[in-house]
C-alpha positions in Angstrom: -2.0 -16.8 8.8 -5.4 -16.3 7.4 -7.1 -12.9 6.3 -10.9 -12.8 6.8 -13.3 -11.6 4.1 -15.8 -9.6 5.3 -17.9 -9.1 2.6 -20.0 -12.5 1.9 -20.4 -15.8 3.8 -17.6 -18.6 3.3 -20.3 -20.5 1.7 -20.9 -17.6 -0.7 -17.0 -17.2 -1.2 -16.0 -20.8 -2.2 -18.9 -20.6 -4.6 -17.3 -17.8 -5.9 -13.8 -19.3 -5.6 -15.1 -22.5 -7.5 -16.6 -19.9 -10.4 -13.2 -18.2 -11.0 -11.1 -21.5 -11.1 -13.4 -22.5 -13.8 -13.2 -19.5 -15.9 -9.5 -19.1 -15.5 -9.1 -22.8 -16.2 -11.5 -22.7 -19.0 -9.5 -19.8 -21.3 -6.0 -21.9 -21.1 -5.3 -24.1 -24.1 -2.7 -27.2 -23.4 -0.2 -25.2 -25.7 0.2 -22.8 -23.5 0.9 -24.5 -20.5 3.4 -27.5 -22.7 0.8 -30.2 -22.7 0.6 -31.7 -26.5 -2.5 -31.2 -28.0 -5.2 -34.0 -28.2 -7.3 -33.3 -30.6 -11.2 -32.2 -29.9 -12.7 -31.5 -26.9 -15.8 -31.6 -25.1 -15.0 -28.3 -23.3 -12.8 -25.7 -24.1 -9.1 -25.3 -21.8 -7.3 -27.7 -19.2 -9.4 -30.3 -17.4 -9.4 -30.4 -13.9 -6.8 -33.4 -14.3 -4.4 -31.5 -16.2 -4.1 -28.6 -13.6 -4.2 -31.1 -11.1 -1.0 -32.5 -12.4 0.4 -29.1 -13.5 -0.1 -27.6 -10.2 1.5 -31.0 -8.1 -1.8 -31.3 -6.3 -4.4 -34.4 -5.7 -6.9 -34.8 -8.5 -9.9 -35.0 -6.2 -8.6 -32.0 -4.1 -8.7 -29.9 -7.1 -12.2 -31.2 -8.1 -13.5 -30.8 -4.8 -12.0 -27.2 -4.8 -14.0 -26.3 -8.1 -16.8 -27.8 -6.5 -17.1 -25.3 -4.0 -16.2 -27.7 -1.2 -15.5 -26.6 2.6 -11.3 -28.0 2.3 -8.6 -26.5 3.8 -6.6 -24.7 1.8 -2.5 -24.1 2.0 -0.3 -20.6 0.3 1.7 -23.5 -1.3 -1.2 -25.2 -3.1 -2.7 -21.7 -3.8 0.7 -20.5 -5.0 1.2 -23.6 -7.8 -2.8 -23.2 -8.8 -2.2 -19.5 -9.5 1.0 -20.1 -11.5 -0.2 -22.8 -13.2 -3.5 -21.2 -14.3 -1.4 -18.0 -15.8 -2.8 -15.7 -13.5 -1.8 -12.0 -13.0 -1.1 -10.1 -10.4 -4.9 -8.6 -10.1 -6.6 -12.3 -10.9 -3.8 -13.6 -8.5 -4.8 -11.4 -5.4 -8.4 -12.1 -6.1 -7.8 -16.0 -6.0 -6.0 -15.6 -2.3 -8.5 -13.1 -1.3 -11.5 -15.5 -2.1 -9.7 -18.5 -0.7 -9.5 -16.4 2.7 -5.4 -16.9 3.0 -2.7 -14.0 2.8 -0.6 -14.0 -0.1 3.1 -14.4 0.4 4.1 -13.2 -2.5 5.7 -9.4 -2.5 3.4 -6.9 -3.9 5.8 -4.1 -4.0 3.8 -0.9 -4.3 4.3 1.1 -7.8 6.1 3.6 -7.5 5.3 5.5 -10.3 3.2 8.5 -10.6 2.0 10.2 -13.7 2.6 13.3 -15.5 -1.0 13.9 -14.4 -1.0 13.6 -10.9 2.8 15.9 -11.0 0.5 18.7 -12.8 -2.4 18.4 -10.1 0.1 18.6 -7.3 1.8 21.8 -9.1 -1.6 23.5 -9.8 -1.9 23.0 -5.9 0.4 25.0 -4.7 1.0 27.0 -3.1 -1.0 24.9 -1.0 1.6 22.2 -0.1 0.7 18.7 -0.8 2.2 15.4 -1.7 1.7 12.0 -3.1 2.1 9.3 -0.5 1.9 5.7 -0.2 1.0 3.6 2.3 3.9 2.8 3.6 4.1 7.0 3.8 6.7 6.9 1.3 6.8 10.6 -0.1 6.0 9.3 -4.2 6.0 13.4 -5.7 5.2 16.6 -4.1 5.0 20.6 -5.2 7.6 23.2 -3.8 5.7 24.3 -1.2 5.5 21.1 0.7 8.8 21.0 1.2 8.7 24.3 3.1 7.3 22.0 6.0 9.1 18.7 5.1 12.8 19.8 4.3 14.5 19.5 1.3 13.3 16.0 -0.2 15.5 16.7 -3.2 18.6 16.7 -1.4 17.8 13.6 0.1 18.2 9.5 -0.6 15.1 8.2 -1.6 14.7 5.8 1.3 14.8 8.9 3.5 11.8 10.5 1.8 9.4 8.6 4.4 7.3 10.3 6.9 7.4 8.2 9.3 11.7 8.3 9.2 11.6 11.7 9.1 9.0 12.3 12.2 11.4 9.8 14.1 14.9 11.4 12.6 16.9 14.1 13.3 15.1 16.2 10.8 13.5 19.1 9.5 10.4 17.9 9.5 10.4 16.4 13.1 12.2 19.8 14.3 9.2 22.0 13.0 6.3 19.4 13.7 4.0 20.4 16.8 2.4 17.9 18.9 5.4 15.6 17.8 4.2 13.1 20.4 0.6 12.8 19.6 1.7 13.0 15.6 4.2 10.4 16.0 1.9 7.7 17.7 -0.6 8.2 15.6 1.3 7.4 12.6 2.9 4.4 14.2 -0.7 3.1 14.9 -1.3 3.6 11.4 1.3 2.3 10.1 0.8 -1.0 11.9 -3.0 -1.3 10.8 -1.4 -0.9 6.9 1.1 -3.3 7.8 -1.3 -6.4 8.2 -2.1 -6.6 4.9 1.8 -6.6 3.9 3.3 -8.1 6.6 5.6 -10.5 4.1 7.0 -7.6 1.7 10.2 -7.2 2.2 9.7 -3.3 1.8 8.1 -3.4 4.9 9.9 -5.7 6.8 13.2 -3.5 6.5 11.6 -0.2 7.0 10.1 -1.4 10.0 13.8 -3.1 11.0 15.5 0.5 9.9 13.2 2.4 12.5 13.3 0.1 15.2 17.0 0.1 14.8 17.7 3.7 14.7 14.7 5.1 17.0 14.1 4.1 20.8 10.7 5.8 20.2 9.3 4.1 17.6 10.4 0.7 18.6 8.3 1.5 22.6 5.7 2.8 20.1 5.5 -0.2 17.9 5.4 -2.6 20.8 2.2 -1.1 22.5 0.1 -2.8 19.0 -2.2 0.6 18.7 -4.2 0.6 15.7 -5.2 3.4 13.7 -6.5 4.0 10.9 -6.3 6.7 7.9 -8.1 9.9 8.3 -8.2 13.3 7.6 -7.3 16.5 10.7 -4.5 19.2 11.8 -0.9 19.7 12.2 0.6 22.6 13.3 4.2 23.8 12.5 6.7 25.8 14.2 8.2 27.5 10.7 11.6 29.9 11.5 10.3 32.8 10.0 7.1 32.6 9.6 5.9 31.6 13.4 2.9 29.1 14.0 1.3 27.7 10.9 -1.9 25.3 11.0 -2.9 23.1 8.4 -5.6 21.1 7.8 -4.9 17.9 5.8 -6.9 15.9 3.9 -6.1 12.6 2.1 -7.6 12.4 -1.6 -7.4 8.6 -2.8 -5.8 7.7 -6.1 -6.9 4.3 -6.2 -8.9 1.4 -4.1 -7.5 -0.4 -1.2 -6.7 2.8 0.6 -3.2 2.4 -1.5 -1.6 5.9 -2.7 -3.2 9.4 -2.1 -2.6 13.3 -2.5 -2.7 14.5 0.7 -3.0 18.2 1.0 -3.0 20.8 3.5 -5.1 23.8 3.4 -4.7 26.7 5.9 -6.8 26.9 9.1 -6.2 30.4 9.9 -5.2 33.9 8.2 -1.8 34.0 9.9 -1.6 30.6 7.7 -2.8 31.5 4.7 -0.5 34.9 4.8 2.8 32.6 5.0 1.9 30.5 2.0 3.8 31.7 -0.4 6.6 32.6 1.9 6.9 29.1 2.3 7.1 28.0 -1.2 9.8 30.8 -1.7 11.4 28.9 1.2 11.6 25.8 -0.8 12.8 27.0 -3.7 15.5 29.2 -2.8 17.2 26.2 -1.6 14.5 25.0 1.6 14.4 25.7 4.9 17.4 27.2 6.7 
């Protein structure tokens, strides 16, 4: 499967491809890579021969390929140039983005989140808000977002997913209005962030879990909606506090459309009023 790059002409892109083979192949010495050394050379790094033979490919492919040529192009032979060249995970995704060809490698998302982005979702609340990625796993989040999600601390992490709690028996689905437009929409949205990692086992097994457990999703997931990522309103049926609008709004923390802060700011008074009620909710124990 191929992945087209939108943003310059394939002409442009193999130049650029050609460019970046050089300049990685250029910084490697043959020490690195277990090649004796052989004395001085004309230009400094591998020659094209060497990676040619490091990388199990055909001499005048390779050349060709540095030459900017119009070749087809394999995730195998891609694969061995990458790992023979030493690249890293950012050079490696660049080198399979300007070849035009999806990377089958797993690019697990990090899950990690700073000590800063904890204190900017605490000096959020009590507007509730959470740090999500895009596979809507729930990364951190302050008290009072659990007053709308359920107790996340009580809960395995492979539960703390949106979209397996809007299609669970859970709080979350139990208190979510419009659950029917809400839960489409995150299935078509889920399925648009899904091209790009279709191979990540991650993926793959959430997407098996849901299917597997919910009816719902699976007639959701075969109907192929795309959506993507934007900001609106959800309403929620809180016990004890009555109808409560939000507005949420999704606050990148990186390129790629990868993890965000999403927040939710009241839409109303009769909102705003329950707020802290809500975050007393969650930390006397959550929602009962």
């Amino acid at each position: 499967m191929t992945t087209a790059i939108p943003v310059a002409p394939a002409d442009t892109r193999r130049h650029e491809l050609a460019a970046f083979l050089r300049s990685r192949r250029e910084r490697i010495s043959p020490e690195q890579v277990g090649l004796p050394p052989t004395g001085r050379r004309r230009t400094p790094g591998l020659r094209r021969e060497e990676v040619a033979l490091l990388a199990a490919v055909g001499v005048t492919w390779y050349t060709w390929l540095e030459q900017g040529r119009a070749i087809q192009v394999s995730t195998q032979v891609l694969d061995s140039v990458a790992r023979t060249l030493l690249l890293d995970r950012n050079e490696r995704a660049h080198l399979f983005a300007l070849a035009g060809v999806e990377d089958p490698v797993q690019v697990m998302d990090c899950p990690t989140i700073t000590p800063a982005v904890r204190l900017v979702l605490d000096q959020l609340s009590p507007l509730p808000a959470a740090a999500i990625n895009r596979r809507y796993d729930i990364l951190a989040y302050n008290r009072t977002y659990t007053g709308i999600v359920g107790d996340l601390d009580a809960m395995p992490p492979e539960e703390r997913n949106v979209l397996w709690l809007a299609f669970t028996d859970s709080y979350f689905a139990s208190v979510l209005v419009d659950r029917e437009e809400a839960r489409a929409s995150i299935v078509a949205r889920f399925r648009a962030a899904m091209a790009d990692h279709g191979s990540e086992r991650a993926w793959t097994d959430l997407l098996k879990r849901l299917c597997q457990t919910s009816p719902e999703f699976e007639a959701l997931w075969a109907r192929h909606e795309v959506e993507g990522l934007g900001n609106g309103m959800k309403r929620f049926l809180i016990p004890g506090a009555g109808l409560l609008r939000f507005d949420y709004t999704n606050l990148w923390l990186g390129p790629n459309g990868g993890t965000r802060v999403v927040t939710y700011t009241p839409a109303d008074d009769a909102t705003r009023a329950h707020l802290e009620s809500l975050g007393d909710s969650a930390e006397s124990g959550g929602p009962e």
